[in-house]
C-alpha positions as CSV (number, residue, x, y, z in Angstrom):
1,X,0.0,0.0,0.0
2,X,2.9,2.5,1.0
3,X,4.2,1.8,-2.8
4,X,0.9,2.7,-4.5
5,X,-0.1,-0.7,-5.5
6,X,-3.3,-3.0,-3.8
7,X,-3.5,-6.0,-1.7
8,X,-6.1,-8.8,-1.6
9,X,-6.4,-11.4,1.6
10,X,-8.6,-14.5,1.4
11,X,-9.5,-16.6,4.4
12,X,-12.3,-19.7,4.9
13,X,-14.3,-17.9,7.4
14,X,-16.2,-14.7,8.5
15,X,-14.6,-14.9,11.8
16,X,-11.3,-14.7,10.2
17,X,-12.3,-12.0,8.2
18,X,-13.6,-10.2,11.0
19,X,-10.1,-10.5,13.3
20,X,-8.1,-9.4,10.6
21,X,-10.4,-6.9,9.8
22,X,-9.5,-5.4,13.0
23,X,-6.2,-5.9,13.0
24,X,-6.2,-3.8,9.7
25,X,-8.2,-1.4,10.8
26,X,-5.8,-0.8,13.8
27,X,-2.6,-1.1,11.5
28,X,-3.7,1.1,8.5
29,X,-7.0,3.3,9.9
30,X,-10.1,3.8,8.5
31,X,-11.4,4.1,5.4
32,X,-7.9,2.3,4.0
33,X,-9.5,-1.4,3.9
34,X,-12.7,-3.4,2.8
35,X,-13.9,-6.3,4.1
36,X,-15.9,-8.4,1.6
37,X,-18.3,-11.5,3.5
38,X,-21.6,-12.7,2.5
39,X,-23.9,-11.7,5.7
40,X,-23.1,-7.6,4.8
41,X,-26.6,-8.1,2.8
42,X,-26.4,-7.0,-1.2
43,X,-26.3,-3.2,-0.8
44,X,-23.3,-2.9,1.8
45,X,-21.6,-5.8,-0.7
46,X,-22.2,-3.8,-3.9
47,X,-21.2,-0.5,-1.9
48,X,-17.9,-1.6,-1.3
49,X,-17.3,-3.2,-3.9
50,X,-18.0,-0.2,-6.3
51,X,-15.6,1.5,-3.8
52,X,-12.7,-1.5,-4.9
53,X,-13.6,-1.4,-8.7
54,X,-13.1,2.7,-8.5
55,X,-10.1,2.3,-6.7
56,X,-11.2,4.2,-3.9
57,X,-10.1,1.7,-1.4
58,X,-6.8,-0.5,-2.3
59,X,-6.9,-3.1,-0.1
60,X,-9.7,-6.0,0.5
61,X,-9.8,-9.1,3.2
62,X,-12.2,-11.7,2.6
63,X,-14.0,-14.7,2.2
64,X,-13.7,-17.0,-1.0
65,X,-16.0,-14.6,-3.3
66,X,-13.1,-12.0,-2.7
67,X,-10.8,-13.9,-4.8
68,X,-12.7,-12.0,-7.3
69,X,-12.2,-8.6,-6.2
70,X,-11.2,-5.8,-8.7
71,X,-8.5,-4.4,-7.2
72,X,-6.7,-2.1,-9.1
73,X,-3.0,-2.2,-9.7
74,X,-2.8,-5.7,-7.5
75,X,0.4,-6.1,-5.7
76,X,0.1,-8.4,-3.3
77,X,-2.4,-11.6,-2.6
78,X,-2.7,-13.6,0.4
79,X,-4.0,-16.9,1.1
80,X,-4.3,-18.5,4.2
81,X,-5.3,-22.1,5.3
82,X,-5.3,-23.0,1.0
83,X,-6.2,-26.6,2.5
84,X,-9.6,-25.6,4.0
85,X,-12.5,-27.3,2.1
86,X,-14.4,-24.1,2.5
87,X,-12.1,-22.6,-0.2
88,X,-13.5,-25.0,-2.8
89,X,-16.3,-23.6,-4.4
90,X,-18.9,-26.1,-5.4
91,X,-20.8,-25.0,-8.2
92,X,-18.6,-24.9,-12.0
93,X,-16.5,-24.2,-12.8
94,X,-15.1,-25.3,-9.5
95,X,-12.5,-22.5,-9.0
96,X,-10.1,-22.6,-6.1
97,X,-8.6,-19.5,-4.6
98,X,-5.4,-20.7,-4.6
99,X,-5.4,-20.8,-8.6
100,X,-7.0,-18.1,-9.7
101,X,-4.7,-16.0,-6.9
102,X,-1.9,-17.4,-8.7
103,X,-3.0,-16.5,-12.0
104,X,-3.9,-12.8,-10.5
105,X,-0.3,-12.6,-9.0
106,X,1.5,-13.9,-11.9
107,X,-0.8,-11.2,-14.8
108,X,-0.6,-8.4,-13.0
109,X,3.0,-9.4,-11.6
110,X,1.9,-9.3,-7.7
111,X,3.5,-10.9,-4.6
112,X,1.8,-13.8,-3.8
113,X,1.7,-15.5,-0.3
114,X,0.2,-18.8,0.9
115,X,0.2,-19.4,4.3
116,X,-0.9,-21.5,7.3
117,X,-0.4,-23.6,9.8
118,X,0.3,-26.6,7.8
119,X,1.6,-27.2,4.1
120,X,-0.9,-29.0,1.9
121,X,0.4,-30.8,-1.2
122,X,-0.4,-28.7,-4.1
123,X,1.5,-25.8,-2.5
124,X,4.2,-28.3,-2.1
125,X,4.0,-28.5,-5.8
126,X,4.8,-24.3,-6.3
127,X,7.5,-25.0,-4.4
128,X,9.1,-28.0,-5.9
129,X,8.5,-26.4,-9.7
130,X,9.8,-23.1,-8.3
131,X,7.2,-20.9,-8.8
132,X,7.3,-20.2,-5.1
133,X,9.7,-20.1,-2.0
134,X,9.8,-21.8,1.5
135,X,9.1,-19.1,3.9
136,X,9.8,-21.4,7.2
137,X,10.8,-20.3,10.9
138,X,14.0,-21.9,12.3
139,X,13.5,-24.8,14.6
140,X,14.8,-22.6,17.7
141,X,11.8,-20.5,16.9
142,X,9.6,-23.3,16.5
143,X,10.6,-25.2,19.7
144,X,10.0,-22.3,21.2
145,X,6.6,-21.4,20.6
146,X,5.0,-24.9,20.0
147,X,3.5,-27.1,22.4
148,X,4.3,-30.0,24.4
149,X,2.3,-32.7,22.3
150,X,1.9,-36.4,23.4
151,X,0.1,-39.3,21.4
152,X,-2.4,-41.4,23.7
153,X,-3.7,-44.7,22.9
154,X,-7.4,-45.4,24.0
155,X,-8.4,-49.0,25.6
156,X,-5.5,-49.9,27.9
157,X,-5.0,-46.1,29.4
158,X,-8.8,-45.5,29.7
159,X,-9.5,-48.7,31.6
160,X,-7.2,-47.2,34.9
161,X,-9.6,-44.5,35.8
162,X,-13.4,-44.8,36.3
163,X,-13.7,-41.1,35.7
164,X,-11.8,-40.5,32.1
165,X,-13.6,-44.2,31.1
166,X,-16.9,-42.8,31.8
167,X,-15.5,-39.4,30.0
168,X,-14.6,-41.8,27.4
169,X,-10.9,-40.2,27.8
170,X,-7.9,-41.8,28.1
171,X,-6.0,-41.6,31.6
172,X,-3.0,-39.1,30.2
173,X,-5.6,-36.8,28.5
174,X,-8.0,-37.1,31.4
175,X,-5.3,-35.8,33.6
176,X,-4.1,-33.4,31.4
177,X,-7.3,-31.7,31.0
178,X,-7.6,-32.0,34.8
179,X,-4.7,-30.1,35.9
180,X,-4.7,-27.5,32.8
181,X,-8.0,-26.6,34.1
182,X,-6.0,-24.8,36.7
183,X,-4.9,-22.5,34.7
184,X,-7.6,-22.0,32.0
185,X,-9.7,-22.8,29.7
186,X,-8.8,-26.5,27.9
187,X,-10.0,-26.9,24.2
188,X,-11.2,-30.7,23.1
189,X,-11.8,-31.4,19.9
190,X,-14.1,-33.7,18.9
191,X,-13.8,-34.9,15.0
192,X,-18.0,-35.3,14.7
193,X,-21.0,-33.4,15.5
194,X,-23.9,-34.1,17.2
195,X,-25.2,-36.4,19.8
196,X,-24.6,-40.1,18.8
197,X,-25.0,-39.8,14.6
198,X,-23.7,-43.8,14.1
199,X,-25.9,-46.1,16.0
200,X,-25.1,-50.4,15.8
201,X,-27.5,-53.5,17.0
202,X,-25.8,-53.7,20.8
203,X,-25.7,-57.2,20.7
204,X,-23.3,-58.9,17.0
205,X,-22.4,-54.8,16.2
206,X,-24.2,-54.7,13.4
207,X,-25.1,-51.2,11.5
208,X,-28.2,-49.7,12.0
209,X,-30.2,-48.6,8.9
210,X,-33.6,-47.2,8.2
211,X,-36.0,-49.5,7.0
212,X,-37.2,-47.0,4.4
213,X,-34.2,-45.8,2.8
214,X,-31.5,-47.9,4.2
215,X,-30.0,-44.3,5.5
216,X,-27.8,-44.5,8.9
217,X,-29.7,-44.2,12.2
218,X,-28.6,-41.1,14.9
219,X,-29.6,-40.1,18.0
220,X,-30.3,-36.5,19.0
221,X,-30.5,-37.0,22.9
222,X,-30.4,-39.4,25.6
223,X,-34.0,-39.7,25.6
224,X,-34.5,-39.6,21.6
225,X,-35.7,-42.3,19.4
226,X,-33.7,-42.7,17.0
227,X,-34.3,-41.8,13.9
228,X,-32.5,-41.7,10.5
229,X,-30.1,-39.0,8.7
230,X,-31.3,-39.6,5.2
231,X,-35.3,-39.3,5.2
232,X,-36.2,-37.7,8.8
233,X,-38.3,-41.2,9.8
234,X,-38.4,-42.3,13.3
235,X,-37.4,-45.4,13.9
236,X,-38.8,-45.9,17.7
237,X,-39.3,-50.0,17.0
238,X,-36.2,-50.9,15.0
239,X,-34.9,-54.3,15.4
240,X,-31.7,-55.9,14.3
241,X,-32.2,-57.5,10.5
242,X,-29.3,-60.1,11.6
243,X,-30.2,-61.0,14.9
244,X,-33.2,-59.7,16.1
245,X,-31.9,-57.6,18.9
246,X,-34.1,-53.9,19.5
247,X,-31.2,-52.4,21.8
248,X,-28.6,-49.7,20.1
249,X,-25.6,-49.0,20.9
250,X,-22.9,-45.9,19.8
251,X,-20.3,-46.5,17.2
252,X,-19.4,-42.5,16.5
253,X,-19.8,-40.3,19.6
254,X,-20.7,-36.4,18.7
255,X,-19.7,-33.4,20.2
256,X,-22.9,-33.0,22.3
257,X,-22.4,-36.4,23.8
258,X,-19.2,-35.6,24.4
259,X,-19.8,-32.1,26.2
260,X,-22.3,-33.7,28.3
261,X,-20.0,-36.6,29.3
262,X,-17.0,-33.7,30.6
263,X,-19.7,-32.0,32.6
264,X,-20.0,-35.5,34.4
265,X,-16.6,-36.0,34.7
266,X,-15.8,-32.2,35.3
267,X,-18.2,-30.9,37.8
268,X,-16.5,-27.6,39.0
269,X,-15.9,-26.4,35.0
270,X,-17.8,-25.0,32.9
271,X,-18.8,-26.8,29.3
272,X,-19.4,-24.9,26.3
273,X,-19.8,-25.7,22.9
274,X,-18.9,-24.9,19.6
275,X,-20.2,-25.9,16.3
276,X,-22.7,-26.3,13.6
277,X,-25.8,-25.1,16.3
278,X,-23.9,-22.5,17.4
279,X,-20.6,-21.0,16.8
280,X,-18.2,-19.6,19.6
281,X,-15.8,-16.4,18.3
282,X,-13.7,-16.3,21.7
283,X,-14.0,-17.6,24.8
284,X,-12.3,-16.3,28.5
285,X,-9.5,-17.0,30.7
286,X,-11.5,-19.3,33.4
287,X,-11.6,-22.4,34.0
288,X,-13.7,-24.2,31.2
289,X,-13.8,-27.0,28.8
290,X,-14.5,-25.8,25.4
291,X,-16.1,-28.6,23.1
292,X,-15.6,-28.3,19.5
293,X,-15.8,-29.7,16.1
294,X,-13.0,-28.8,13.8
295,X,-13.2,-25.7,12.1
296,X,-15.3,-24.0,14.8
297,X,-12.5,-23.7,17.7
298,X,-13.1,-20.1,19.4
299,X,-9.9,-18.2,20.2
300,X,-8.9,-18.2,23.9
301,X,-8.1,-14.5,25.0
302,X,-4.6,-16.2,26.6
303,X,-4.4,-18.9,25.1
304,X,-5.6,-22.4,25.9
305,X,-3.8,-24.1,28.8
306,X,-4.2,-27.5,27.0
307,X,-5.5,-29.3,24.0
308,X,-7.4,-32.5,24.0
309,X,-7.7,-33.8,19.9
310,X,-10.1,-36.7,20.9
311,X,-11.4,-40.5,18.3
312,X,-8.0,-39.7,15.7
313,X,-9.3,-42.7,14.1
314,X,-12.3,-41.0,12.9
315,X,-10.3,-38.6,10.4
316,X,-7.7,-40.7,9.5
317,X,-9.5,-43.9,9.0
318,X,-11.8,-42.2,6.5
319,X,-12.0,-43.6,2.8
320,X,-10.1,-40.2,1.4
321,X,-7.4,-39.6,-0.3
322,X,-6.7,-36.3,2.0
323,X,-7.4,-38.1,5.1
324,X,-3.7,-38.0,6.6
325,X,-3.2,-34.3,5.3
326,X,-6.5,-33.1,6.1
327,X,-5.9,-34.9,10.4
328,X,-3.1,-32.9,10.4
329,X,-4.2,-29.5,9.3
330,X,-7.4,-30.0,11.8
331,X,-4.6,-30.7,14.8
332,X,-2.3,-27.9,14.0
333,X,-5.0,-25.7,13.5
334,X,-6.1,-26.8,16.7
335,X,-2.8,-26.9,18.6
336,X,-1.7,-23.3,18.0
337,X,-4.6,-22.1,19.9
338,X,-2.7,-23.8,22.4
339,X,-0.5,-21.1,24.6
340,X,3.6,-21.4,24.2
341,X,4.3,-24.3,27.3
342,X,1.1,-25.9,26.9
343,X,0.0,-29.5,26.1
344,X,-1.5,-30.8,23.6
345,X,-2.8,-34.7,23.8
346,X,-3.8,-36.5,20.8
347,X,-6.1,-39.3,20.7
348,X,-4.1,-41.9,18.0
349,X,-1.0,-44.1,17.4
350,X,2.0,-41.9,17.3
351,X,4.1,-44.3,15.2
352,X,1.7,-42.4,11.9
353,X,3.4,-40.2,9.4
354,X,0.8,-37.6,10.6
355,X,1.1,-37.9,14.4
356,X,4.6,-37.8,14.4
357,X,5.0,-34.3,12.1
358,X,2.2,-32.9,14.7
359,X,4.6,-34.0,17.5
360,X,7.8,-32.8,15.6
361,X,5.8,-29.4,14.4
362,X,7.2,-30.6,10.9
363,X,4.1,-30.1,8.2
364,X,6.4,-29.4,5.5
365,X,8.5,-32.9,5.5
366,X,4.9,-34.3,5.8
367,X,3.8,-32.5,3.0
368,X,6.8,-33.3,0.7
369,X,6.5,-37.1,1.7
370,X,2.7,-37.3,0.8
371,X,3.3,-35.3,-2.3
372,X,6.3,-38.6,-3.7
373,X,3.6,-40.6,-2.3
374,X,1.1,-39.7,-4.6
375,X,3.6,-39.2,-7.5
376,X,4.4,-42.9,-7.1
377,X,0.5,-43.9,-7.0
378,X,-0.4,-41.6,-9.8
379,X,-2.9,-38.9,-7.9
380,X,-3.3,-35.4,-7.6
381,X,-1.3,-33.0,-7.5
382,X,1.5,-34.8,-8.9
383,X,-1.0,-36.1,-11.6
384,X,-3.7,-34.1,-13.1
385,X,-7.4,-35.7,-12.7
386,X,-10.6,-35.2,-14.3
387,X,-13.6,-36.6,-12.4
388,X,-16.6,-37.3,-14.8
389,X,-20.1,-37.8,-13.0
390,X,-23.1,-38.8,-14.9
391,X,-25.5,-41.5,-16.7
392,X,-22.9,-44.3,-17.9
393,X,-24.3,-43.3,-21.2
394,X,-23.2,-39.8,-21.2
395,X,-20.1,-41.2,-20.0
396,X,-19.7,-42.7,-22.7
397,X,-20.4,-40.5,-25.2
398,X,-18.5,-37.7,-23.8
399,X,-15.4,-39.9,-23.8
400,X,-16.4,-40.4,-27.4
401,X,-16.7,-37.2,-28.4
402,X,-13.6,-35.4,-26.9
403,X,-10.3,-35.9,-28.2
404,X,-8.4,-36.9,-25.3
405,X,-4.4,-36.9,-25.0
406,X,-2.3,-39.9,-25.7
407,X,-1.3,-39.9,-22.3
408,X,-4.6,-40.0,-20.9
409,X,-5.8,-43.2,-18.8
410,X,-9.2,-43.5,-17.9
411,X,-10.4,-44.8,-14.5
412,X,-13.9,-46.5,-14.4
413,X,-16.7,-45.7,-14.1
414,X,-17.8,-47.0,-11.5
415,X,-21.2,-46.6,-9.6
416,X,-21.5,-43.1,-7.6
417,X,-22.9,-44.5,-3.9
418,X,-25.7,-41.1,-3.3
419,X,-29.3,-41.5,-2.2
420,X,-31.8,-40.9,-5.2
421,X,-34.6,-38.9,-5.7
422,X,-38.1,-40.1,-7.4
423,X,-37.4,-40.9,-11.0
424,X,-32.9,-40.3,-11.0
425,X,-31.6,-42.4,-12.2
426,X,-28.4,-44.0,-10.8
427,X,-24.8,-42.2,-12.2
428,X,-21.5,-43.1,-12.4
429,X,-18.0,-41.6,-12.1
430,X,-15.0,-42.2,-14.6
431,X,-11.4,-40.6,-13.6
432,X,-9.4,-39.7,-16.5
433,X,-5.5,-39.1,-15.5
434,X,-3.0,-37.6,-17.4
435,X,0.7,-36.4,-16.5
436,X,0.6,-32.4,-15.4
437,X,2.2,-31.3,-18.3
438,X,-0.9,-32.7,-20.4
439,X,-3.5,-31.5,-18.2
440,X,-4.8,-27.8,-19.6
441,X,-5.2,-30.2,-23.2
442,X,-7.1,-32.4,-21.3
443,X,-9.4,-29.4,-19.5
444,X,-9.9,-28.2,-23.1
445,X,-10.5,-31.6,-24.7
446,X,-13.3,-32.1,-22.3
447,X,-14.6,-28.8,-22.6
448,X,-14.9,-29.1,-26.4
449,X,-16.8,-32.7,-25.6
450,X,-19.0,-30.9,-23.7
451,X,-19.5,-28.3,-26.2
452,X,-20.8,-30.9,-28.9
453,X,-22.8,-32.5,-26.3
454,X,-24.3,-29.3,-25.6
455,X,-25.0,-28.3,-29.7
456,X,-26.4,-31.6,-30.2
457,X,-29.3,-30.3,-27.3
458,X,-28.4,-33.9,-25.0
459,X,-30.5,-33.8,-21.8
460,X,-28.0,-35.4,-19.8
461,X,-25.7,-33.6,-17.9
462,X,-22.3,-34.6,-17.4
463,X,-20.4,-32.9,-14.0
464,X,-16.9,-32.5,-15.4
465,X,-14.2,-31.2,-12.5
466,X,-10.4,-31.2,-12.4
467,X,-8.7,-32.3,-9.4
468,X,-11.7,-32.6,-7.0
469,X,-11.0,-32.7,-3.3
470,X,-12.6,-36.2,-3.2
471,X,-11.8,-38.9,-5.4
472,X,-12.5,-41.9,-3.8
């Protein structure tokens, strides 16, 4: 700004934007910045945004429709958390901030800075091609400010205490949250929300589905029937299709339940929560256990004494590519809440790749060893993907129709597992991989299928996106 030029920020989430909307408002006064969010209501929106395309205001913080922004004379863009889903924008063409920042930075030739607490793999990539450069503290400066973090198991150290089994804690983070309570509020994450949203036949474990729909059976309360997460049915006389059993038991425990059992287990401290019902923006310096979902953590106004990252196998054990990465940005995230000299406990086997660059504080090794990872299996980023979602007809003829590269392989298709509405019919999903060099032929191959598709007047819609988030 002192040079003339403008500067754009992105973040995921309206409280982001709002804290660094302060901080700019302290650092530069008023009138010098815009912030750009969804809930400022269409007139306030368009106000400031006239004020940006005029260039009567030269520097904008925002959510994911600020990637957009005209500013004039661009000479900076910022990114932070790139490996946030919220980032990816769901309708087509799909953009991502991180590319079309990039392509912003390198037209109007702008500084261009991706940041966060972790290192996800396609930054890895601007980094490894030399497009961009390591910005990285020294491990002195690291050591200094990170926290003590310690990998629990659950069964054998949650069996000593009667207390942190009925918590459903085990002993070491049970006793860390109790004496980190002396000294302030203690932040557990929770990787689901909810009461109890997976539900199993108590007896031979079996699954509980609707009888409907076949949808998963929750629990909203203690005192709740159950009911199911697909088509809203009550399910207040389900019995077991394998055995015959009518009593439930939990397989995923929510962030509710989990509130409720600390309050048990923690009488003198208060519980909050903080998620999908309600979302907490800070919280105090008392004594207080602070239940969360990922992504919804309040800031502590000192700091949290101590960090409790609870059921690890929940996000790693999930059928995703990103799963590792994505467990690790939710920790770290979690973890620099965390004052300098606190402790952090994490709830999973501390021999994984992923525990062990949370305990090191090293995301960028991580990062560079899932990226050869993935080179060696053939998947995004070090590959460029197409996912294809339709009728297996329209598969087929788009396939037909578009003039793919020699090096392309197709994946598939294979049957897209979704709930159906009256009269849809079922769809498929075909992957078409190609090296990254031959990837913008292959965006514009498909695009040109699409376009013949589209001048023949075909009803069927195909879904065409490069390098989803989720690919299995």
């Amino acid at each position: 700004l002192a040079a003339g030029r403008g500067a754009l920020v992105v973040l995921a989430d309206g409280r982001d934007v709002a804290r660094v909307d302060a901080a700019l408002a302290e650092e530069l006064g008023d009138g010098r910045h815009v912030a750009l969010t969804a809930d400022l209501g269409p007139t306030e929106r368009y106000r400031r945004w006239l004020a940006v395309r005029r260039g009567a205001v030269r520097a904008v913080v925002g959510t994911r429709a600020a990637t957009f922004a005209p500013v004039r004379d661009l000479g900076l863009v910022v990114l932070w958390d790139d490996g946030d889903d919220v980032h990816a924008e769901p309708h087509a063409p799909y953009p991502h901030p991180r590319e079309v920042l990039a392509l912003r930075a390198h037209r109007s030739q702008a500084a261009a800075l991706i940041g966060g607490y972790t290192r996800t793999t396609e930054a890895t990539v601007l980094v490894e091609t030399g497009w961009a450069h390591a910005l990285t503290a020294d491990r002195e400066t690291v050591r200094a400010a990170m926290p003590r973090v310690r990998p629990v198991g659950d069964d054998v150290d949650m069996a000593r205490d009667e207390a942190a089994r009925a918590a459903r804690l085990p002993h070491l983070a049970f006793d860390t949250a109790r004496r980190a309570l002396e000294q302030g509020p203690v932040l557990v994450q929770v990787p689901r929300r909810g009461y109890l949203p997976a539900l199993a036949c108590q007896r031979c474990r079996t699954t509980a589905h609707c009888a409907a729909c076949q949808g998963p059976l929750a629990l909203t309360s203690a005192h709740a029937a159950p009911y199911c997460r697909w088509c809203g049915r009550i399910a207040g006389n389900w019995h077991c299709p394998e055995c015959g059993f009518f009593q439930l038991r939990a397989v995923v425990v929510g962030a509710r339940r989990t509130a409720e059992e600390l309050g048990r287990a923690f009488p003198g401290a208060v519980v909050r929560t903080s998620g999908r019902d309600g979302v907490l923006d800070t919280v105090g310096p008392g004594r207080a256990l602070v239940v969360s979902t990922p992504g919804a953590e309040p800031v502590a106004e000192d700091g949290y004494a101590a960090a409790l990252l609870l059921d690890g196998w929940a996000l790693l054990g999930r059928a995703d590519l990103r799963a590792a990465e994505e467990s690790l940005r939710r920790w770290m995230n979690a973890a620099a809440l965390v004052r300098p000299g606190g402790q952090v406990v994490v709830s999973a086997d501390g021999a994984l790749p992923a525990v062990q660059a949370l305990i090191r504080w090293d995301p960028v090794t991580f990062a560079e060893r899932e990226l050869a990872e993935r080179r060696e299996a053939g998947f995004p980023p070090a590959f460029r993907m197409a996912s294809l979602t339709a009728t297996p007809a329209a598969i087929r003829e788009l396939l037909e129709d578009a003039r793919l590269p020699p090096s392309a392989e197709v994946l598939g298709p294979v049957p897209v597992s979704e709930q159906l509405q009256p009269g849809q019919r079922p769809r498929e999903r075909a992957l078409v991989r190609v090296p990254r060099a031959d990837g913008l032929p292959l965006a514009r191959e498909l695009q040109a299928g699409q376009g013949v598709r589209s001048a023949r007047k075909t009803t069927e819609y195909v879904r065409v996106q490069m390098d989803p988030l989720e690919l299995i």
